[in-house]
Each structure stands twice: as structure tokens, then as C-alpha cells.
Phi, psi and omega in degrees: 000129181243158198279171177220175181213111177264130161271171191228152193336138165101329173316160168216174193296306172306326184293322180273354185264317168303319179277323208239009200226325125158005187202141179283000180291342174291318190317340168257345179278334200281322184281319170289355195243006173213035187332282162004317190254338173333347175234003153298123150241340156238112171335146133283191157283140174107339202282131164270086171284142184300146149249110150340135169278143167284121131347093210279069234301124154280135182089210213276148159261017195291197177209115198329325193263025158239026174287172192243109174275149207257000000 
């Protein structure tokens, strides 16, 4: 079932990925998962946006070089 987020007056897009998705690193999957909206850049109120499912990550969250290999 996927969840959704009506926005309120101001939102922009990095914003709804961080509060509703947990990182703005999301932010382009949240625009491709709302194509329609793609050249808004700050909502209005009211707009019902999809919020894409994440992925869940496994293993380290590090960036490969400074993880410690065994």
C-alpha cells in the first residue's frame, strides 16, 4: 500500500525526503515517484504526493573507502 504526504504552503522537495523519508539522499526517487510535479519547486498546500518504499540498507553505512575491510 503506498503511503502519501499533502503538502503544506513552502515545502520543496529535499524537505519532504528528509522529514518523511529520513535523508534528502531519497529526493530524487520521491520526484520520480511524482513525475506530474517534477518542475514545482516550492508546493503549495494541498498537493498529494506518492512517497516511495526505501529500500531497507544493509550492512555498513559507510563510504566504501573508509569501511574496514577483514
Amino acid at each position: 500500500m503506498s503511503r502519501t504526504y499533502t503538502t503544506v504552503q513552502g515545502d520543496m522537495w529535499d524537505a519532504i525526503a528528509y522529514a518523511q523519508l529520513g535523508s534528502t539522499d531519497h529526493t530524487d526517487r520521491l520526484m520520480r515517484a511524482n513525475l506530474p510535479y517534477r518542475e514545482i519547486y516550492r508546493f503549495p498546500a494541498g498537493i498529494v504526493l506518492t512517497l516511495p518504499e526505501i529500500p531497507e540498507r544493509t550492512g555498513s553505512t559507510l563510504p566504501p573507502w573508509k569501511q574496514v575491510t577483514a
